[in-house]
C-alpha positions as CSV (number, residue, x, y, z in Angstrom):
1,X,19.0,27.8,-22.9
2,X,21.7,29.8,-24.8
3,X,23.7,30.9,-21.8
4,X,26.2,27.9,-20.5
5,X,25.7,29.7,-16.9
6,X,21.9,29.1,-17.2
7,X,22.6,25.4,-18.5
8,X,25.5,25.0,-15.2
9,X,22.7,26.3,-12.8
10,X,20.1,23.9,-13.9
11,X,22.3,21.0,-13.7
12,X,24.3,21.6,-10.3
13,X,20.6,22.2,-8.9
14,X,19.6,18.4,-11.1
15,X,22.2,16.9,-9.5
16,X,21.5,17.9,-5.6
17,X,18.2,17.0,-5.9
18,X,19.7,13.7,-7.5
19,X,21.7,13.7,-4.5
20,X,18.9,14.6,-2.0
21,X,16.2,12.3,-3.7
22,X,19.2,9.3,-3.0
23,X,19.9,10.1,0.7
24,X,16.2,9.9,1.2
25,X,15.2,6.8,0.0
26,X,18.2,4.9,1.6
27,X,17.8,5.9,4.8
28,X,17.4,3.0,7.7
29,X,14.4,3.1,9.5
30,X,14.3,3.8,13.3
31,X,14.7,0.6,15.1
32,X,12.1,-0.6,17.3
33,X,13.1,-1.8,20.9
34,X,10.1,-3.4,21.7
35,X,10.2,-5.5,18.0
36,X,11.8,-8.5,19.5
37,X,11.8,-8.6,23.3
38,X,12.5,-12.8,23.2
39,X,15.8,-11.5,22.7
40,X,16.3,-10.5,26.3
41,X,15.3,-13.5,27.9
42,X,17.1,-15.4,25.6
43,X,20.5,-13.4,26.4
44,X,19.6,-14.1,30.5
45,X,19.0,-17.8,30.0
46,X,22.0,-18.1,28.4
47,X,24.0,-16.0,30.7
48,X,27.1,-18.1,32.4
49,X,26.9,-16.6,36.2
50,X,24.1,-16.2,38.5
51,X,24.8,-12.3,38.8
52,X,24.5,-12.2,34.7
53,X,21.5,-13.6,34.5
54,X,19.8,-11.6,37.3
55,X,21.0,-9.1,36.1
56,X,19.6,-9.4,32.3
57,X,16.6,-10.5,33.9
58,X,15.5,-7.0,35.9
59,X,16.6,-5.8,31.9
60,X,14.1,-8.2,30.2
61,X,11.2,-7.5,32.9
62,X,12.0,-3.3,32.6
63,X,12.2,-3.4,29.2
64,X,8.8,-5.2,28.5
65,X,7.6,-3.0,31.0
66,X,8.6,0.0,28.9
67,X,6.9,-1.8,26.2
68,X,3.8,-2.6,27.5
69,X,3.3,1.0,28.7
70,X,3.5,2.6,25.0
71,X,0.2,0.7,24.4
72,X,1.1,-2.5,22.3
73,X,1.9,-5.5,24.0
74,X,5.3,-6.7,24.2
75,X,6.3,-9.2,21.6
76,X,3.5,-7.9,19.0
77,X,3.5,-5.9,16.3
């Protein structure tokens, strides 16, 4: 490579890929929202008034509904 344009092109291009190849690998996965369905209950259990916790209740049972319906149990991975 005699030219310096030819040596700039190969670099800029080294350098996006460098760029590319980083933005790739530390990507975050997808979270999962029937991972850890405890969770739910546990937030409606603790709730302070009785119109709280019914109300994270009908959450809890509609979300592990949800769940359940993808095909893998709720709770399970």
């Amino acid at each position: 490579m005699h030219n310096p344009w030819q040596l700039s092109l190969v670099s800029f291009i080294a350098v996006l890929v460098l760029i590319a190849a980083l933005a790739w690998l530390t990507q975050a996965p997808e979270p999962d929202p029937c991972a850890d369905t405890g969770r739910d209950v546990a937030a409606a259990v603790l709730a302070d008034q009785a119109g709280d916790q019914e109300a994270l209740v009908n959450r809890a049972i509609i979300q592990r509904g949800v769940c359940e319906d993808d095909g893998k149990p709720a709770g399970r991975q």
